[in-house]
C-alpha positions, -999 to 999 in steps of 0.1 A, spaced: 316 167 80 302 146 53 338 146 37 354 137 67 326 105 69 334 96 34 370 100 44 369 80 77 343 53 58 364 48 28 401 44 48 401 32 81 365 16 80 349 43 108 320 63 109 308 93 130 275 94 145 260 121 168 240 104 198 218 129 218 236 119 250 271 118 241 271 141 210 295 128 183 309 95 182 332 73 162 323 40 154 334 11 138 320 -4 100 347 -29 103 366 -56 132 396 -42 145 422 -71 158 441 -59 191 472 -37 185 457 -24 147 460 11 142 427 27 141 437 58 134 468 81 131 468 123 126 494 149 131 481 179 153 467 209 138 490 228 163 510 216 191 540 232 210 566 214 234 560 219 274 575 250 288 604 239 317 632 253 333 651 223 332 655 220 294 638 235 261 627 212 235 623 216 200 591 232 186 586 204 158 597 172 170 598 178 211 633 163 210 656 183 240 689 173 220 714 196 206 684 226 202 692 257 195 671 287 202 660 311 173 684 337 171 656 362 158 626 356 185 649 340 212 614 321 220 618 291 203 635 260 200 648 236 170 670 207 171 680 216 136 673 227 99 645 198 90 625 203 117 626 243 116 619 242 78 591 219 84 578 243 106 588 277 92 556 289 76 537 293 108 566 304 128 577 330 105 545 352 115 548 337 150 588 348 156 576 383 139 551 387 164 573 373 196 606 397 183 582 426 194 568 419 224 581 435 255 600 412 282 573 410 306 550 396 280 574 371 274 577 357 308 537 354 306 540 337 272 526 301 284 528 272 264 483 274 263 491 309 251 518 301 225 490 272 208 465 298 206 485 323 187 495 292 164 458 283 158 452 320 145 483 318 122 474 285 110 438 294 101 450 326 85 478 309 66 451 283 53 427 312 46 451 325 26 461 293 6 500 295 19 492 262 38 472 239 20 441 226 35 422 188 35 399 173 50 410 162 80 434 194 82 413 223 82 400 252 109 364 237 100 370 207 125 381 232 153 349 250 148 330 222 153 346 211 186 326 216 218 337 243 243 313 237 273 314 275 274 282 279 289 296 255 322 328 273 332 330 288 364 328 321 366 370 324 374 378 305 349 362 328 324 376 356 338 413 338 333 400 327 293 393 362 287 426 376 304 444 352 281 422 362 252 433 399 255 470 387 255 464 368 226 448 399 212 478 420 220 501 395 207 486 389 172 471 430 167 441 416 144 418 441 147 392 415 131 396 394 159 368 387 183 383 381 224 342 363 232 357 338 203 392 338 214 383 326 251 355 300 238 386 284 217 406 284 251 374 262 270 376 241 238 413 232 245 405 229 275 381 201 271 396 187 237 436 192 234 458 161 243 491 158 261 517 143 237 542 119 256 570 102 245 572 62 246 573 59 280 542 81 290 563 114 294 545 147 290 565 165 262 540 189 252 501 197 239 487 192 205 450 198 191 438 168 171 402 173 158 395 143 143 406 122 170 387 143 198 355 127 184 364 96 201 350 98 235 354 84 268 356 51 289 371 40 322 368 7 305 386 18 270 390 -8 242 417 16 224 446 35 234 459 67 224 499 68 218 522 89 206 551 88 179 568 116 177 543 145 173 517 118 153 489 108 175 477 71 169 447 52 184 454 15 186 428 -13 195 436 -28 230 409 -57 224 390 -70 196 367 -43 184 336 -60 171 318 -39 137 295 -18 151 311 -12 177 318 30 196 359 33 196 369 48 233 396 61 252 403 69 281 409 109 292 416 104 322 438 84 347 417 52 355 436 36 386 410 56 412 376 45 428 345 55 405 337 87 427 376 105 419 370 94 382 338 110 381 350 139 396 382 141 377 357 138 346 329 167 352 356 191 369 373 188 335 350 178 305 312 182 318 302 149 319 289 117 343 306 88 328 280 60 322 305 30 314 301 -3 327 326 6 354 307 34 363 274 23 365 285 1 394 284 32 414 271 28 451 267 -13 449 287 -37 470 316 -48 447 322 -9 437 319 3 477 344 -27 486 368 -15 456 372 22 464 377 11 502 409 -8 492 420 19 466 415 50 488 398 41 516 416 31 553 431 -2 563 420 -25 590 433 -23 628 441 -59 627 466 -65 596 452 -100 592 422 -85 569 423 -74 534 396 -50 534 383 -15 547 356 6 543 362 41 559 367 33 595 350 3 599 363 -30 586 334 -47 562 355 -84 572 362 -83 608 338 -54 620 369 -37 638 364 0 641 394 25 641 390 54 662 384 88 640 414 109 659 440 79 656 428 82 618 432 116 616 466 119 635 484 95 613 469 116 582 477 149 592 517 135 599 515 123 564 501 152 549 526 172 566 557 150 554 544 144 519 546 182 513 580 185 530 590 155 506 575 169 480 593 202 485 631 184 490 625 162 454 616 194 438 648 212 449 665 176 435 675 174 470 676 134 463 687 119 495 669 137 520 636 131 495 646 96 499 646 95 538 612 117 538 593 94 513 606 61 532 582 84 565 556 89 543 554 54 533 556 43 564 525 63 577 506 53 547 510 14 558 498 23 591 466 40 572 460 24 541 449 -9 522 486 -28 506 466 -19 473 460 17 480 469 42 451 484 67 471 510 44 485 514 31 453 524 65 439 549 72 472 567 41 462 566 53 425 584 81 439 608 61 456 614 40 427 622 70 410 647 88 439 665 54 441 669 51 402 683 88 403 708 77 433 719 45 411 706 26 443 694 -5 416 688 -31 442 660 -10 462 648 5 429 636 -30 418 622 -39 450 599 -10 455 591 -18 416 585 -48 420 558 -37 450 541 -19 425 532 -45 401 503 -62 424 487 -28 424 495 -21 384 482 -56 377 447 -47 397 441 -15 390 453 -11 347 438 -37 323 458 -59 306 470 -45 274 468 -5 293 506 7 288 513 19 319 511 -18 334 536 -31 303 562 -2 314 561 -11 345 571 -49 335 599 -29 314 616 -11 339 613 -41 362 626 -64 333 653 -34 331 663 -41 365 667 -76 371 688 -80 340 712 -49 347 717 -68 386 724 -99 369 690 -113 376 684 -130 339 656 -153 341 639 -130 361 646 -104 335 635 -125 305 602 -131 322 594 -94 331 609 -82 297 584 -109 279 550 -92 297 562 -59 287 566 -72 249 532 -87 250 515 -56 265 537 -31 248 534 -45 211 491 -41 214 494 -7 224 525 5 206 530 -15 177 565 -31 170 579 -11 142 591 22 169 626 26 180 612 17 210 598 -12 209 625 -24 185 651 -17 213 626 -38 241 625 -67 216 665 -63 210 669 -63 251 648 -93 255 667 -112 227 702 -105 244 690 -117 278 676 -148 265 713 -154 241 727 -148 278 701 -171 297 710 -199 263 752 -193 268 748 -197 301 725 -229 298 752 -243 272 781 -232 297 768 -250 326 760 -285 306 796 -283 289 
């Protein structure tokens, strides 16, 4: 640890610090500007999501041109570089998968698969066949907290089933299962979902250093992902001094769901200045718009449960619970159709769904913002543009309220909007949407990814189109 300090100290102007309350904590010896990298580190293991749809490649989680590995018929590379870069591990790890039986296989999850890689990768670096520094080394996993002594009972019971398959797979006979299932509470509680540019889940990676940064529903960095390289960018000027934080969980919800989502997951009562508000007024008021019910009369803006806290108007509890048992019911039938990719009768389920929810809930609620993310989403699959950019453009009130700023799910949300408009022909409208996704996107991305160097290029071309066709009308 005291390398890693110098390390941290002498590079990127951080330094860890263990607070009896939190435990360890990265902090700032320096002032970050918004959108300066903080800090950047490949994962000491990682493997792509397990689908049925398509495989991806184990190294860089690309599903184009890959071609399975003709000797373990496990895994996945999109070509020479990448399974080069990853051959040392995967030589003991295709060995190991050539001999298991079928049925094994089909249990092989992708939680499984970064286990046995952890093993190999410890043993390789105990050996001195993969070189070892300070920020790459087993030493850093060993220090991450498991929360072992807070898991449910069934959830041990699945660690240790895991454990003994992990056992089976690797036939160590030094290995220890009790250690084994503590290192499956500590990914648990410390591994991170790597996504591609546009926030979507290609696959897990362990990053040790970067799992000392803890939590805040009120982050001031982000964590991103460029390839398999995990960077932490500041959103907002980070003062010296000052405790770098992310966020580990999805923050659009009212302070009770965050909670939960929080201690159900990683053991802990968030104490952030969002948090805190917990139980006064302007809190109460808030989770009553997000997830609360609507008013009868559709001339008031807010709710709290069944009684309006503007107009006093009470809604009956079995009108309340009649329209959310229809819903419930037709969400999971709708649910069941999109996973089938039965699009168009999704489409018409969704638009019921929806429906019911405006009869129930707030025009800012969250779950009738994710129905019409859904819809947004059936109607870009059908090509239907026009409809696509309306329910979009429904969503940005709710993105705008509920996502600070510089958070990257509001600035994609200006991009695919921006997307729209300008593919319908809509260019002003385009340049303007495509401008608050450069200015959001640039903070928590940077500028130099393919990326954001196509955005900037889309937004360029429709402002030379909006200038031609400036010049065209005054000619």
């Amino acid at each position: 640890m005291e390398d890693l300090q110098k390390l941290l100290l002498h590079d990127h102007g951080l330094s860890v610090s263990t607070l009896p309350e939190k435990g360890r904590c990265l902090f700032t010896t320096r002032e970050y500007s918004p959108g300066e990298i903080i800090l950047s580190e490949e994962p000491y293991v990682s493997v792509p999501n397990k689908t049925p749809v398509k495989s991806r490649c184990d190294w860089c989680f690309t599903s184009s041109n890959v071609k399975r590995c003709s000797s373990c018929q496990v895994v996945w590379y999109c070509g020479s570089k990448c399974q080069t870069s990853d051959w040392k591990v995967h030589r003991l790890e295709c060995q190991l998968l050539a001999k298991l039986e079928k049925n094994r296989i089909k249990s092989l999850t992708p939680s499984i698969r970064l286990m046995v890689k952890l093993y190999l990768r410890r043993k390789l670096q105990n050996e001195k066949v993969i070189p070892t520094s300070v920020t790459d080394n087993y030493n850093l996993v060993k220090d991450l907290v498991s929360h072992i002594s807070e898991v449910e009972e069934m959830q041990l019971v699945l660690y240790a089933q895991m454990a003994s398959l992990v056992n089976i797979i690797l036939q160590w006979s030094t290995l220890n299962i009790k250690e084994i299932a503590e290192n499956f509470s500590k990914l648990a509680c410390n591994a991170h979902t790597i996504c591609d540019s546009e926030l979507i889940p290609l696959g897990t990676g362990l990053y040790p250093v970067i799992s000392i940064i803890n939590h805040s529903c009120s982050p001031n960095s982000v964590l991103v992902f460029e390839g398999r390289m995990a960077t932490v960018r500041a959103m907002q000027t980070i003062p010296k001094g000052s405790e770098v934080l992310i966020s580990y969980i999805e923050t659009a919800g009212s302070t009770m769901t965050r909670q939960k989502a929080l201690k159900d997951q990683y053991f802990f009562i968030c104490s952030c200045p969002r948090c805190i508000k917990l139980g006064e007024h302007d809190d109460i008021e808030e989770s009553a718009i997000l997830e609360g019910y609507r008013c009868k009369n559709h001339t008031c803006n807010e709710s709290k449960g069944f009684k309006c806290q503007q107009c006093g108007i009470i809604r009956e509890k079995e009108e309340i619970v009649k329209i959310a048992s229809e819903e419930k019911t037709m969400s999971n039938k709708a649910s069941v159709a999109l996973s089938s990719c039965h699009n168009k009768e999704a489409l018409d389920m969704y638009l019921m769904v929806e429906k019911l929810q405006m009869k129930l809930c707030h025009s800012f609620s969250i779950n009738l913002m994710r129905t019409r993310e859904t819809l947004l989403k059936i109607l870009m699959e059908l090509q239907d543009w026009k409809k696509a950019l309306t329910y979009c453009r429904l969503t940005i009130p709710v993105y705008e309220r509920v996502y600070p700023k510089f958070h990257p799910l509001r600035g994609l949300q200006y991009y695919t909007c921006g997307k729209l408009e300008w593919l319908l022909g809509y260019t002003d409208e385009a340049i303007k949407s495509l401008t608050q996704a450069v200015d959001v996107l640039r903070i928590t991305h940077g500028t130099n990814t393919s990326f954001m160097k196509d955005l900037i290029a889309k937004l360029e071309e429709a402002q030379a189109e909006a200038s031609y066709k400036l010049s065209s009308m005054d000619d």
